[in-house]
Each structure stands twice: as C-alpha cells, then as structure tokens.
HTML snippet that shows the backbone in 3Dmol.js (N, CA, C, O; Angstrom):
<script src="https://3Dmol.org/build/3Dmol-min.js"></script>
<div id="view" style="width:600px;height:400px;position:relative"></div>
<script>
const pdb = `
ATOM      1  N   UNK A   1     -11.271 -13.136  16.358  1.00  0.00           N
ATOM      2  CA  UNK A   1     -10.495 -12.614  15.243  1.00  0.00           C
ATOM      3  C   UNK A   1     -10.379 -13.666  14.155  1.00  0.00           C
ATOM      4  O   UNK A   1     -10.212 -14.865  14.380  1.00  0.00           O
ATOM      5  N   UNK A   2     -10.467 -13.185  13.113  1.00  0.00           N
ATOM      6  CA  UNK A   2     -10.744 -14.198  12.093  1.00  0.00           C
ATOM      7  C   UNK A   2      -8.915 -14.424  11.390  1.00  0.00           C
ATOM      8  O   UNK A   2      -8.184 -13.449  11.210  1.00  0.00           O
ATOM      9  N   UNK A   3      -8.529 -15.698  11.126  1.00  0.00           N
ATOM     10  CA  UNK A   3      -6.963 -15.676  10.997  1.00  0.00           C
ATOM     11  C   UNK A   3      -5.828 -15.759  12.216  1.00  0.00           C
ATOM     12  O   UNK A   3      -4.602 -15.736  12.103  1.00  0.00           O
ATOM     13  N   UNK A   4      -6.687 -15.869  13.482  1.00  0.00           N
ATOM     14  CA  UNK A   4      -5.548 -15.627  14.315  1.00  0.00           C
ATOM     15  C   UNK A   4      -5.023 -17.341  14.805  1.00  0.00           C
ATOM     16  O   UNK A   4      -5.812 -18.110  15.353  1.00  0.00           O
ATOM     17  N   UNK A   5      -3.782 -17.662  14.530  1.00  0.00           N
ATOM     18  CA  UNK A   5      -3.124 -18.847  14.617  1.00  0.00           C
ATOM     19  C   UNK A   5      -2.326 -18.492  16.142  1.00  0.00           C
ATOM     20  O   UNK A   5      -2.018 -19.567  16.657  1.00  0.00           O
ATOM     21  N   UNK A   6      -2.090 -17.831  16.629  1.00  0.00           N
ATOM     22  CA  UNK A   6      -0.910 -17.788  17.819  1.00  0.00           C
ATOM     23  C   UNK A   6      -1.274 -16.410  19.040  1.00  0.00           C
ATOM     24  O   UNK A   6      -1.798 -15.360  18.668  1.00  0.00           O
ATOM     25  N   UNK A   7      -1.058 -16.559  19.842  1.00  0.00           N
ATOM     26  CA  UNK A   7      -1.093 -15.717  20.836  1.00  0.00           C
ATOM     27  C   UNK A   7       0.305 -15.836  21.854  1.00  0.00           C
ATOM     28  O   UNK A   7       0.895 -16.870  22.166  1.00  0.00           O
ATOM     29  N   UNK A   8       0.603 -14.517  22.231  1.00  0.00           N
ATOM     30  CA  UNK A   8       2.222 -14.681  23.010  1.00  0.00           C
ATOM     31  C   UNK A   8       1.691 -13.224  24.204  1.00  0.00           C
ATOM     32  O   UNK A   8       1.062 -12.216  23.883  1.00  0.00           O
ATOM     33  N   UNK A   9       2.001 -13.448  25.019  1.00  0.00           N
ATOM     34  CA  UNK A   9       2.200 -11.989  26.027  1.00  0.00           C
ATOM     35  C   UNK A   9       3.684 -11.727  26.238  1.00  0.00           C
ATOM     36  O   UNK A   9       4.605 -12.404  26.697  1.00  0.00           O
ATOM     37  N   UNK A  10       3.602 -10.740  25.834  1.00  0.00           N
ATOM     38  CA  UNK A  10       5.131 -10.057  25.733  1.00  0.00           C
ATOM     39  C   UNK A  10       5.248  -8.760  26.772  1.00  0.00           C
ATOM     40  O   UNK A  10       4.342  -8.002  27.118  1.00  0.00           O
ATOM     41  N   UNK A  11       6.693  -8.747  27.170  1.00  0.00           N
ATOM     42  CA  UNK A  11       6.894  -7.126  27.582  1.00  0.00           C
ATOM     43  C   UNK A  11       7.620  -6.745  27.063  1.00  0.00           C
ATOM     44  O   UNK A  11       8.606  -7.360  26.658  1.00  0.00           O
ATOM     45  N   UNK A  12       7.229  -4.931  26.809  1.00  0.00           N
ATOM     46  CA  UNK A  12       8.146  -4.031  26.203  1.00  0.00           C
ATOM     47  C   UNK A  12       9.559  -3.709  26.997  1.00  0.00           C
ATOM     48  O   UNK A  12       9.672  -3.481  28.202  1.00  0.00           O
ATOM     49  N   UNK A  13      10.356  -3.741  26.238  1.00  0.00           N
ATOM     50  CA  UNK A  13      11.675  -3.273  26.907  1.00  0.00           C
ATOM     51  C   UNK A  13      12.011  -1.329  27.381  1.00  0.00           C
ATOM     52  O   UNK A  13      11.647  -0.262  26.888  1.00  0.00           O
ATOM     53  N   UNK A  14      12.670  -1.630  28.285  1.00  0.00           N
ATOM     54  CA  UNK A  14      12.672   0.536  29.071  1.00  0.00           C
ATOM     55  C   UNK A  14      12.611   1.009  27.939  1.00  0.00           C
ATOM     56  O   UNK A  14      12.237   2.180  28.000  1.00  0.00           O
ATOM     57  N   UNK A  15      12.860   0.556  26.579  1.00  0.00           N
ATOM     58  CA  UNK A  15      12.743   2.198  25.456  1.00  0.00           C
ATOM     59  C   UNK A  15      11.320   1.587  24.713  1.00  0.00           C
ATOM     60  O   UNK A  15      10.752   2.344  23.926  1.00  0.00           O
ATOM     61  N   UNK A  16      10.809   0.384  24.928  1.00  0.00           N
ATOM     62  CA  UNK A  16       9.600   0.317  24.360  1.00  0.00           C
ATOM     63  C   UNK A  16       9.967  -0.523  22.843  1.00  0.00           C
ATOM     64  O   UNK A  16       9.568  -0.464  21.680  1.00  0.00           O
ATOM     65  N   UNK A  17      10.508  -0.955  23.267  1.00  0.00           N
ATOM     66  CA  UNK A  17      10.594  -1.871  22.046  1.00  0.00           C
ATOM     67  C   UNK A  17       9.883  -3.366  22.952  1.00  0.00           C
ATOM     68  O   UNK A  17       9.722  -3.700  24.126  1.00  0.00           O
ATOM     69  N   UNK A  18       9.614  -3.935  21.599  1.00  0.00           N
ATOM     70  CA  UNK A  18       8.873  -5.073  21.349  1.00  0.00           C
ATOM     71  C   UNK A  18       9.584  -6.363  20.684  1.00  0.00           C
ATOM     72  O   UNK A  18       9.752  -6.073  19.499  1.00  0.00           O
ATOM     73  N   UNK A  19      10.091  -7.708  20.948  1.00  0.00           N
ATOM     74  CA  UNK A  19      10.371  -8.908  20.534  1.00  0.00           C
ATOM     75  C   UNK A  19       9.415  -9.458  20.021  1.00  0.00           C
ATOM     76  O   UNK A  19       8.396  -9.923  20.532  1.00  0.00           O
ATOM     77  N   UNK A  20       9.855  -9.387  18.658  1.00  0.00           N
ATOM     78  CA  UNK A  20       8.564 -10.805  17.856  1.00  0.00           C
ATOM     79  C   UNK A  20       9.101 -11.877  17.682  1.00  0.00           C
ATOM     80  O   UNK A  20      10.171 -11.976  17.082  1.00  0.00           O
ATOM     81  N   UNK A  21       8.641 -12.590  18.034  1.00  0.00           N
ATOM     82  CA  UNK A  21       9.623 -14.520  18.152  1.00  0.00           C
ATOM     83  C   UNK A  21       9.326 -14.393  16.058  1.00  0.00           C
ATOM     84  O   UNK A  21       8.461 -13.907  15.330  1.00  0.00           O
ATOM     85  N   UNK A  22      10.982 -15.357  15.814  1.00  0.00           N
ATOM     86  CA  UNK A  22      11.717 -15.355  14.838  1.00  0.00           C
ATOM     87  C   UNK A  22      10.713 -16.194  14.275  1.00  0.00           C
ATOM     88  O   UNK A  22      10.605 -15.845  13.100  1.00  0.00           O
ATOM     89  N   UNK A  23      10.030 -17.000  14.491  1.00  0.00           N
ATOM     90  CA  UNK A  23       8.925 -17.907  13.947  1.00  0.00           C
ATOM     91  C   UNK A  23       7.865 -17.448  13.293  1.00  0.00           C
ATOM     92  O   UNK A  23       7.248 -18.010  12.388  1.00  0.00           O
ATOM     93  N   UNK A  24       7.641 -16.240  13.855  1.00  0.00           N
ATOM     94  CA  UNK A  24       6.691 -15.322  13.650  1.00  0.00           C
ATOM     95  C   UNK A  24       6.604 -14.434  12.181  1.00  0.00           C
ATOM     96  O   UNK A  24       5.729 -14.308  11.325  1.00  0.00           O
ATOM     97  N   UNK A  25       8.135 -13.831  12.380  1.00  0.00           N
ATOM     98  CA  UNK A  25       8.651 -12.861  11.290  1.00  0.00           C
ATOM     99  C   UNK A  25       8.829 -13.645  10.433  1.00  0.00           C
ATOM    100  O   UNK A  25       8.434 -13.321   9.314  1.00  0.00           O
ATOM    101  N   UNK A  26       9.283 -14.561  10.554  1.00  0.00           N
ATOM    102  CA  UNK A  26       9.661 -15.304   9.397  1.00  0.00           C
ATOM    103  C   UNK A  26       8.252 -16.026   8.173  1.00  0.00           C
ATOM    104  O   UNK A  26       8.090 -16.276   6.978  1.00  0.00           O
ATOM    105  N   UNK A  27       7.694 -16.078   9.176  1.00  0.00           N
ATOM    106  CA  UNK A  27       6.507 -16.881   8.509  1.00  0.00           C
ATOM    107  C   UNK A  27       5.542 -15.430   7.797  1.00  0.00           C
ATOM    108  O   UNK A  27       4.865 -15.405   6.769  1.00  0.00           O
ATOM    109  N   UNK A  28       5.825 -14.286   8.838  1.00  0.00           N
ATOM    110  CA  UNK A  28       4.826 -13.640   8.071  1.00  0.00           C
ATOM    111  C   UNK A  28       5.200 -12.232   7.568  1.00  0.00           C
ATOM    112  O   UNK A  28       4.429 -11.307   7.314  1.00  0.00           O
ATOM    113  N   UNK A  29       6.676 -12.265   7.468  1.00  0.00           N
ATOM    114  CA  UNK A  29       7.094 -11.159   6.687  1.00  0.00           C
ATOM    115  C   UNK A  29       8.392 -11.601   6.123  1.00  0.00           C
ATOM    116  O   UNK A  29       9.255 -11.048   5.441  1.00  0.00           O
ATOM    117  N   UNK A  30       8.286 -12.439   6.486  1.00  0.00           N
ATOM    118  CA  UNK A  30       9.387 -13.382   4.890  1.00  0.00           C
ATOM    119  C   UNK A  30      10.711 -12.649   5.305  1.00  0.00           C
ATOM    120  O   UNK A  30      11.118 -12.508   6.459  1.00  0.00           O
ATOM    121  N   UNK A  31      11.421 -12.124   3.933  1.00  0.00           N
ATOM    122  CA  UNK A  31      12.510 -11.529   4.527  1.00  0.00           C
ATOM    123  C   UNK A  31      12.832 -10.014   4.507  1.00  0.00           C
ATOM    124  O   UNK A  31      13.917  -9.457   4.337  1.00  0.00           O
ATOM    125  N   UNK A  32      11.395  -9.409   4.763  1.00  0.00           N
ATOM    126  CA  UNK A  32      10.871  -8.130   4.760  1.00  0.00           C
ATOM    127  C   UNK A  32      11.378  -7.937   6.259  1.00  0.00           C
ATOM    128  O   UNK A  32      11.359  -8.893   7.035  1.00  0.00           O
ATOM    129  N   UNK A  33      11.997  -6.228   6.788  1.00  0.00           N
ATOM    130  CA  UNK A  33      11.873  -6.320   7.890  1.00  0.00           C
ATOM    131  C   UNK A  33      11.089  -4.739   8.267  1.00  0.00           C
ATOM    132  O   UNK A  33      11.508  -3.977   9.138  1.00  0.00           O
ATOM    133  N   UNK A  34      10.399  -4.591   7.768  1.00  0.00           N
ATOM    134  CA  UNK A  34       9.352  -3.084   7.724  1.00  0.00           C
ATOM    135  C   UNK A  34       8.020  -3.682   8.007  1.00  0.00           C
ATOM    136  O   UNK A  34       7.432  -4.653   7.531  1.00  0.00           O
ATOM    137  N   UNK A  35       7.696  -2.740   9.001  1.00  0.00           N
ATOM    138  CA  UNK A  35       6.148  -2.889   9.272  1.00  0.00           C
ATOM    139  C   UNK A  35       5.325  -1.714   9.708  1.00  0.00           C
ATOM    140  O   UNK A  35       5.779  -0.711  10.259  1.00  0.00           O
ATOM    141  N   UNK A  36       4.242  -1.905   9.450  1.00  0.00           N
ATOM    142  CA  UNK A  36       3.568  -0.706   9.770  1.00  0.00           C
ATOM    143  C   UNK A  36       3.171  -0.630  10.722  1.00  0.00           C
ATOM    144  O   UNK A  36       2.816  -1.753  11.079  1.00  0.00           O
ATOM    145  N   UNK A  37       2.887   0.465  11.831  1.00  0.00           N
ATOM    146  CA  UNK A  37       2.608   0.408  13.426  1.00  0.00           C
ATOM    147  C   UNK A  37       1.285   1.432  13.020  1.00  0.00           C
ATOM    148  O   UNK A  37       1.520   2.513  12.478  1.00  0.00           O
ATOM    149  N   UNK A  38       0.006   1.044  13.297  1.00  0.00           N
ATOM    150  CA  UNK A  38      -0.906   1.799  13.703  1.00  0.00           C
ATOM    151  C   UNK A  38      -1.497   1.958  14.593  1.00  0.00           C
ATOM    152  O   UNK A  38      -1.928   0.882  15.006  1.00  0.00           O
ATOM    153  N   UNK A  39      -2.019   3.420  15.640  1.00  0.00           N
ATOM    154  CA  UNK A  39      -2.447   3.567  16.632  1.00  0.00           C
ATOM    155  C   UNK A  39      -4.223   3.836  16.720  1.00  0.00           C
ATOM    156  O   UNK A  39      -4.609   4.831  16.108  1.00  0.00           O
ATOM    157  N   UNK A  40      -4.960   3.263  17.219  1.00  0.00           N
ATOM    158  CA  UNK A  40      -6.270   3.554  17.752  1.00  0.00           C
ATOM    159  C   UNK A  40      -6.150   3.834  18.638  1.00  0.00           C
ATOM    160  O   UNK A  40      -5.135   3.864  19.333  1.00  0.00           O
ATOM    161  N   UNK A  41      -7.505   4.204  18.908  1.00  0.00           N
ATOM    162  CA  UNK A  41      -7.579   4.807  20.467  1.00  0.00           C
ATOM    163  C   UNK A  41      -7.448   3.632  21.662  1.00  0.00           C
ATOM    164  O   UNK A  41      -6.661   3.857  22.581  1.00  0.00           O
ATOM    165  N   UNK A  42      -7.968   2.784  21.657  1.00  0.00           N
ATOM    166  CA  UNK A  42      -7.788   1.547  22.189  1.00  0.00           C
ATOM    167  C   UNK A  42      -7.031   0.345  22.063  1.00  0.00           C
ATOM    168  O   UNK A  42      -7.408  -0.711  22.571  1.00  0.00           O
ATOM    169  N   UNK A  43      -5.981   0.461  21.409  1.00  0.00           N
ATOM    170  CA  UNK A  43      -5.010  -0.527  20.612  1.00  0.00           C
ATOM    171  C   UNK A  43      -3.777  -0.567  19.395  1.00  0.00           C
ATOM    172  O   UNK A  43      -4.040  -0.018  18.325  1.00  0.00           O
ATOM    173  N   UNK A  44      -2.691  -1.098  19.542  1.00  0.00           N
ATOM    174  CA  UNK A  44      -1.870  -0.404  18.417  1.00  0.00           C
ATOM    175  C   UNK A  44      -1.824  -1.777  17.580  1.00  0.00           C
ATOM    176  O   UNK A  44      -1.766  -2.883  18.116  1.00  0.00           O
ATOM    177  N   UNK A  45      -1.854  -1.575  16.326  1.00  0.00           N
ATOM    178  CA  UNK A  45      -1.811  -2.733  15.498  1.00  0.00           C
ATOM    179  C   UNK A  45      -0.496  -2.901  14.982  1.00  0.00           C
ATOM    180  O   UNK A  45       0.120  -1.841  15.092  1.00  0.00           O
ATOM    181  N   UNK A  46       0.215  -3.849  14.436  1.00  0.00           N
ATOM    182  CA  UNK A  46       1.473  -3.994  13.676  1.00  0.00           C
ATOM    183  C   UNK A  46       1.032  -5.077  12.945  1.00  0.00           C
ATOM    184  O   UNK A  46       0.342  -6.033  13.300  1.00  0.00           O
ATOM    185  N   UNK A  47       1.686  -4.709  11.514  1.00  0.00           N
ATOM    186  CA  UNK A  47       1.205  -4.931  10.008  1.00  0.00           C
ATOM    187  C   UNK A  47       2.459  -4.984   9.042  1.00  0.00           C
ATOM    188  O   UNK A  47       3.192  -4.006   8.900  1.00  0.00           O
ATOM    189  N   UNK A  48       2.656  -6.167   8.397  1.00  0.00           N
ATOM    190  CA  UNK A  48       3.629  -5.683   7.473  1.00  0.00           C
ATOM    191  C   UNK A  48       3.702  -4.632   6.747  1.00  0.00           C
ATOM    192  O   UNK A  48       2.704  -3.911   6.739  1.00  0.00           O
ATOM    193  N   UNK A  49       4.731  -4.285   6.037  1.00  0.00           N
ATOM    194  CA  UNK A  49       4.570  -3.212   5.325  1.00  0.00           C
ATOM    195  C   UNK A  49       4.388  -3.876   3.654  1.00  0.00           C
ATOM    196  O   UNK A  49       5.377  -3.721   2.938  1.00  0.00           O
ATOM    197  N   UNK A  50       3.515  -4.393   3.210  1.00  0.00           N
ATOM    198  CA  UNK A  50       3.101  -4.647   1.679  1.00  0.00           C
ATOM    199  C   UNK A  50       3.626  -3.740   0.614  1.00  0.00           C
ATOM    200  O   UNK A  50       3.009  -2.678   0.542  1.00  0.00           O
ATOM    201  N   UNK A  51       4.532  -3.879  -0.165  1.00  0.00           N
ATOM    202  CA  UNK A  51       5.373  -3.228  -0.797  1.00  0.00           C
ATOM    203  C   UNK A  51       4.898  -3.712  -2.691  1.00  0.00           C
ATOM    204  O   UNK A  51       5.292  -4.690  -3.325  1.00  0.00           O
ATOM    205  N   UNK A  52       4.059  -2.723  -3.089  1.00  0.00           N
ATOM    206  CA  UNK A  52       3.086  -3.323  -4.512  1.00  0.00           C
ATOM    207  C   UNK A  52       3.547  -2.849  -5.431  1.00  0.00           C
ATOM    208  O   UNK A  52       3.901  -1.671  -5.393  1.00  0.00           O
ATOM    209  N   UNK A  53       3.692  -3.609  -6.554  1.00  0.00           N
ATOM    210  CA  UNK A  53       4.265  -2.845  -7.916  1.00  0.00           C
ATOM    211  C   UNK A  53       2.841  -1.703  -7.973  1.00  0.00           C
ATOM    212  O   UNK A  53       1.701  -1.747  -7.509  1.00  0.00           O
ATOM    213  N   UNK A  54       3.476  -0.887  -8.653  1.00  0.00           N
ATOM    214  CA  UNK A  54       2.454   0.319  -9.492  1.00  0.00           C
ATOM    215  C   UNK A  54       1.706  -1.144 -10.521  1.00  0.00           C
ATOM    216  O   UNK A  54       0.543  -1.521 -10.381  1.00  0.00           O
ATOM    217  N   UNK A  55       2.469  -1.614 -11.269  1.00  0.00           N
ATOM    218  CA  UNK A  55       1.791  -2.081 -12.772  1.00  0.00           C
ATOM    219  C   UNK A  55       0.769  -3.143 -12.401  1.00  0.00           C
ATOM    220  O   UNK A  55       0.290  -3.772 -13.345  1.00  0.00           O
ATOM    221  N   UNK A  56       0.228  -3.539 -10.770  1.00  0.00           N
ATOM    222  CA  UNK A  56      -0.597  -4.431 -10.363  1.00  0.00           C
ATOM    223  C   UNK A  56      -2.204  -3.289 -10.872  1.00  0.00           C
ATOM    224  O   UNK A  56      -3.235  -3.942 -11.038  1.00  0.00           O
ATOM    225  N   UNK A  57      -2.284  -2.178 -11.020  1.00  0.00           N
ATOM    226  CA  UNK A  57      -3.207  -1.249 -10.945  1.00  0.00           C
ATOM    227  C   UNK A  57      -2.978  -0.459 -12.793  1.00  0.00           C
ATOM    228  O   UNK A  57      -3.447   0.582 -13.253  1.00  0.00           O
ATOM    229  N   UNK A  58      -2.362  -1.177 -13.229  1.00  0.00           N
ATOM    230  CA  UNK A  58      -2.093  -0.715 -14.862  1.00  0.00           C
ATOM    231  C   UNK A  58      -3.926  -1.044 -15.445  1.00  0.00           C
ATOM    232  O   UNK A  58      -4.820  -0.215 -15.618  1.00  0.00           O
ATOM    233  N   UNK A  59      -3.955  -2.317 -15.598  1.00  0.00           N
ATOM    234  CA  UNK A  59      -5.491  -3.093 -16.018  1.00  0.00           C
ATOM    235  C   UNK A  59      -6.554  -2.275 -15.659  1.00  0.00           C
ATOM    236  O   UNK A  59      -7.471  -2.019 -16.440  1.00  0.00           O
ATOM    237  N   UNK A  60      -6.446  -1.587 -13.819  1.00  0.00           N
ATOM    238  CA  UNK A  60      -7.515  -0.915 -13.512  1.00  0.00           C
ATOM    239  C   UNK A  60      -8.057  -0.323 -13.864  1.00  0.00           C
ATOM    240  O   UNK A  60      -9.272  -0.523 -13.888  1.00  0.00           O
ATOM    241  N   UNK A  61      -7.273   1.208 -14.550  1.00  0.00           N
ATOM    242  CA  UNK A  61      -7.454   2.495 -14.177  1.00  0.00           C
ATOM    243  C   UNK A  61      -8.328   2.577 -15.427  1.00  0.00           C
ATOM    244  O   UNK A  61      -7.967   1.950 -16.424  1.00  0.00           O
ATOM    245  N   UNK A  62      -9.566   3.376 -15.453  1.00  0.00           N
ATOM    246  CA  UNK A  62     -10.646   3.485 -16.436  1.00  0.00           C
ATOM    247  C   UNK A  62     -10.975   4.913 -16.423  1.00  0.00           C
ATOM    248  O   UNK A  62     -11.415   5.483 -15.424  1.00  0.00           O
ATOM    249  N   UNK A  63     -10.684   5.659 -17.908  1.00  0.00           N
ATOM    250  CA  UNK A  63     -10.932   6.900 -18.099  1.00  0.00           C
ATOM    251  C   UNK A  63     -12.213   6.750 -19.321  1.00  0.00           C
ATOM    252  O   UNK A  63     -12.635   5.873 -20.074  1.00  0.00           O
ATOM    253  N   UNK A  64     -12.619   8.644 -18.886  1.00  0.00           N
ATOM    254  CA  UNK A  64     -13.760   8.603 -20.020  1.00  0.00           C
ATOM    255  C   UNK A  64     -12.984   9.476 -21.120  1.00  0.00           C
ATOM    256  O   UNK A  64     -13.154  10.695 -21.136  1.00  0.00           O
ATOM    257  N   UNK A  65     -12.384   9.034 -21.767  1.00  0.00           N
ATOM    258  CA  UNK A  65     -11.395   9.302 -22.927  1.00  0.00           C
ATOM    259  C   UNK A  65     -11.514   9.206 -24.320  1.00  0.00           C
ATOM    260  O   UNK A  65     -10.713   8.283 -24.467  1.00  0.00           O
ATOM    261  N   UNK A  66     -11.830   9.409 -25.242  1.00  0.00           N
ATOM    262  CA  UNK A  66     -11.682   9.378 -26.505  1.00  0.00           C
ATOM    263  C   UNK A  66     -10.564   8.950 -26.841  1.00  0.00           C
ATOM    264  O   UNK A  66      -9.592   9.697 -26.724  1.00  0.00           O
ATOM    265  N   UNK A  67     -10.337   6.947 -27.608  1.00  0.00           N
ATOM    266  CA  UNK A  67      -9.105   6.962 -28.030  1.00  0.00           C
ATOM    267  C   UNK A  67      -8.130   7.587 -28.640  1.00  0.00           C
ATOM    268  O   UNK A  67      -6.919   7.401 -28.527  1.00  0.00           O
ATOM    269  N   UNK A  68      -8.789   8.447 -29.388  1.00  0.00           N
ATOM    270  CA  UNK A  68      -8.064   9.385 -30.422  1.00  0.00           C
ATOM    271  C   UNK A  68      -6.986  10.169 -29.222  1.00  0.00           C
ATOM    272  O   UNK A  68      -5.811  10.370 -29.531  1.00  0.00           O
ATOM    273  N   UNK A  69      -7.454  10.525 -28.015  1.00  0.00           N
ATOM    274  CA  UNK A  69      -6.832  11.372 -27.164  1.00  0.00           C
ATOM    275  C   UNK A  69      -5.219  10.764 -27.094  1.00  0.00           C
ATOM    276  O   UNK A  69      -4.154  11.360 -27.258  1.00  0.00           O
ATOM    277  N   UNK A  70      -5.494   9.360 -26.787  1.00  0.00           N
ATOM    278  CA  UNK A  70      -3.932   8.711 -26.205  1.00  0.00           C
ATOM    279  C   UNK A  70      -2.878   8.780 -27.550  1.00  0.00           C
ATOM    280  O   UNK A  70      -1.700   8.629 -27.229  1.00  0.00           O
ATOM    281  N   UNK A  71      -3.094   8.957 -28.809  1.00  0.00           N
ATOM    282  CA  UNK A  71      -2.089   9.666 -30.077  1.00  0.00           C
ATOM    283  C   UNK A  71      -1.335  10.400 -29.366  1.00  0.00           C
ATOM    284  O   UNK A  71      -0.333   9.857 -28.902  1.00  0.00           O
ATOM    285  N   UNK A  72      -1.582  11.860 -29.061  1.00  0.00           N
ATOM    286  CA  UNK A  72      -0.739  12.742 -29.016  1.00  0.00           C
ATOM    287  C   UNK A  72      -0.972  13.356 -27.059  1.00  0.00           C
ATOM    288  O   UNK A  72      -1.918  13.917 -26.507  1.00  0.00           O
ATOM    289  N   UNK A  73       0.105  12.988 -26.647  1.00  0.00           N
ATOM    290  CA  UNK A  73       0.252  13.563 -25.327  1.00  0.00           C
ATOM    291  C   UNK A  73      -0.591  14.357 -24.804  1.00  0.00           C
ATOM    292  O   UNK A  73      -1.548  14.070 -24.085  1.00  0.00           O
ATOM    293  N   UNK A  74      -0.069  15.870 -25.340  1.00  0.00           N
ATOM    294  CA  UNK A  74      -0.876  16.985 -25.147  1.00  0.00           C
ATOM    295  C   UNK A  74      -2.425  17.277 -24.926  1.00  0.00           C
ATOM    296  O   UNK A  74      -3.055  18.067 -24.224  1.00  0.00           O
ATOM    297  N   UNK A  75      -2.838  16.035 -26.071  1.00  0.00           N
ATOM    298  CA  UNK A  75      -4.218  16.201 -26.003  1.00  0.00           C
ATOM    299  C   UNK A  75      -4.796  15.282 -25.313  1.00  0.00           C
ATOM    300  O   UNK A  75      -6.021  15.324 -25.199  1.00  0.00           O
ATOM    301  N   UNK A  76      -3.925  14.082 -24.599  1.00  0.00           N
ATOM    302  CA  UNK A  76      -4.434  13.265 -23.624  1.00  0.00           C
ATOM    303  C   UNK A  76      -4.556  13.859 -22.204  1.00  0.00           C
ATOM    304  O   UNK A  76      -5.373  13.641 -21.310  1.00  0.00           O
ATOM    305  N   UNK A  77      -3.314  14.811 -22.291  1.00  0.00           N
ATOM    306  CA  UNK A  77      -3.111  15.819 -20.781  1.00  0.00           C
ATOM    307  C   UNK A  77      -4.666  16.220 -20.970  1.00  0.00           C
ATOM    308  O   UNK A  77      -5.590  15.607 -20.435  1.00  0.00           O
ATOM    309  N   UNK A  78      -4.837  17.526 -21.949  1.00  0.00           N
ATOM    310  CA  UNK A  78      -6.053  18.021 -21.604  1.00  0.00           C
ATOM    311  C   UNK A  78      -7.199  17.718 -21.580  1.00  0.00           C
ATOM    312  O   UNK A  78      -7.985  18.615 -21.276  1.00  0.00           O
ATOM    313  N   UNK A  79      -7.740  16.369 -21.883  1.00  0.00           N
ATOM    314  CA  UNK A  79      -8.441  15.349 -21.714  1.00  0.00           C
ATOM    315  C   UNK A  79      -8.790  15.466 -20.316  1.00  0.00           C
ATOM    316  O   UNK A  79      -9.750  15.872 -19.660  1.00  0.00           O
ATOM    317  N   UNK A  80      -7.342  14.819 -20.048  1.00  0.00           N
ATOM    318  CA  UNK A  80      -7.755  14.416 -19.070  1.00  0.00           C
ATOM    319  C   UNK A  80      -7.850  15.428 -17.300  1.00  0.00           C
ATOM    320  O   UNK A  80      -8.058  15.014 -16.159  1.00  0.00           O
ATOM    321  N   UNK A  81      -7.672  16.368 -17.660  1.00  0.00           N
ATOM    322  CA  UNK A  81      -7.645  17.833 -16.881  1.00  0.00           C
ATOM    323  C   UNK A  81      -9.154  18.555 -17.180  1.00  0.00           C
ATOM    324  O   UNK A  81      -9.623  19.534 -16.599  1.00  0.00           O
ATOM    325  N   UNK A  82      -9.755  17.762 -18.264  1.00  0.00           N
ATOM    326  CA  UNK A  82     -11.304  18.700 -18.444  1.00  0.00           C
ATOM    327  C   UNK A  82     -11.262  19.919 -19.590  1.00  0.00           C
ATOM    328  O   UNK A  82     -12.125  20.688 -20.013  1.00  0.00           O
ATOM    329  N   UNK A  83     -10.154  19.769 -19.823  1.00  0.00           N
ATOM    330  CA  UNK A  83      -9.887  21.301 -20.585  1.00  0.00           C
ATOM    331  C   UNK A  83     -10.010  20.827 -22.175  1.00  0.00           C
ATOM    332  O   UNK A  83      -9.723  19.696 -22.568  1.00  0.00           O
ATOM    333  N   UNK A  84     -10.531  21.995 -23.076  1.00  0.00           N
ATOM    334  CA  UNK A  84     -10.390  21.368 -24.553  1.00  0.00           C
ATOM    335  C   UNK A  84      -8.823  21.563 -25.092  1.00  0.00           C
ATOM    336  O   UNK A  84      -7.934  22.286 -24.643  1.00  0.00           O
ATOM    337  N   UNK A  85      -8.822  20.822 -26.006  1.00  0.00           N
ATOM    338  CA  UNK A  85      -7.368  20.891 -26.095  1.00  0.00           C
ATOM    339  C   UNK A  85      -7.411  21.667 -27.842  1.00  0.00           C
ATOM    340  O   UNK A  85      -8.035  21.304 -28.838  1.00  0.00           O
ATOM    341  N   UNK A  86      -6.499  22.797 -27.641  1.00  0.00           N
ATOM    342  CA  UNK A  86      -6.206  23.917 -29.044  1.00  0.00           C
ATOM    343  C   UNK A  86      -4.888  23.558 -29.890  1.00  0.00           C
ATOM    344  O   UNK A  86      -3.777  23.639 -29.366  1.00  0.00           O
ATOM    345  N   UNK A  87      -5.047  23.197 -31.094  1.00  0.00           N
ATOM    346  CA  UNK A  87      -3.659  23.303 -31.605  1.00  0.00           C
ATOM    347  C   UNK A  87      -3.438  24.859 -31.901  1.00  0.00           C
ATOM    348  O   UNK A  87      -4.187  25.783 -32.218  1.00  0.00           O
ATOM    349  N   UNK A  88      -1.914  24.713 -31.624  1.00  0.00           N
ATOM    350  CA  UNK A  88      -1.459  26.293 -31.540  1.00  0.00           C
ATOM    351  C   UNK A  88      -0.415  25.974 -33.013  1.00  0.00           C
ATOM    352  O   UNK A  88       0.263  26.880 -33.498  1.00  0.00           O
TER     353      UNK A  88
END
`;
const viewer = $3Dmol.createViewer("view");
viewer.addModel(pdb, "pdb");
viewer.setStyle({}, {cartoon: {color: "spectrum"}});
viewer.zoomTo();
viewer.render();
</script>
C-alpha cells in the first residue's frame, strides 16, 4: 500500500464499533470527526469525510457559451439547456 505509516489489529466491540487510537484521528482528521465507511466485497474501507468548498471548482467549469449569453440570465438559462432563447 502506498502511504501506509502504521498498522494496529483491533477488535470490534458486541455492537461493532471500532477504536481508532487518538494518535491516529488526530493526525489524520484533525478536528473533523466524520468519516466515510465504504464496503467492498472483500473489505471495508474508512476515509475521512473531505468537506470542499463549491468555489474550489468555480475556475473549472467550461461552457460552450457565447459571452453575450452571461448579460441577461434568461438567455444564459437557455443557452445553456440547448434551447434558443425568444424575447417575448
């Protein structure tokens, strides 16, 4: 595994809960306490839960747009829906 610093064998407790040594959490979910549990068929993973601004993906987003469109709302909606846009 590429990244792996530590190994621990643990047991689950009668309802199935799991102890992560405080060294652990701390270092790798700061003072987050959400994580994500995913199941495979062969293994369950636990993952922080990464919590991202929207505005990290502002720069991204690339339309085939005619500037003129982003002026007036309406005609950016139908732009961007495929539709021609009618003044009424």
């Amino acid at each position: 595994m590429i990244g792996l610093t530590d190994v621990e064998v643990r047991k689950l407790d009668p309802q199935g809960r799991l102890l992560i040594p405080s060294d652990w959490r701390r270092e790798v979910l700061g003072g987050s306490s959400e994580v994500v549990i995913m199941k495979f068929k062969d293994h369950i993973r636990v993952t922080p839960l990464a919590r991202r601004s929207l505005t990290e993906f502002f720069d991204v987003v690339e339309v085939d747009v005619e500037p003129e469109a982003f002026i007036d709302y309406h005609r950016l909606r139908a732009a961007l829906m495929g539709k021609k846009y009618e003044i009424h």
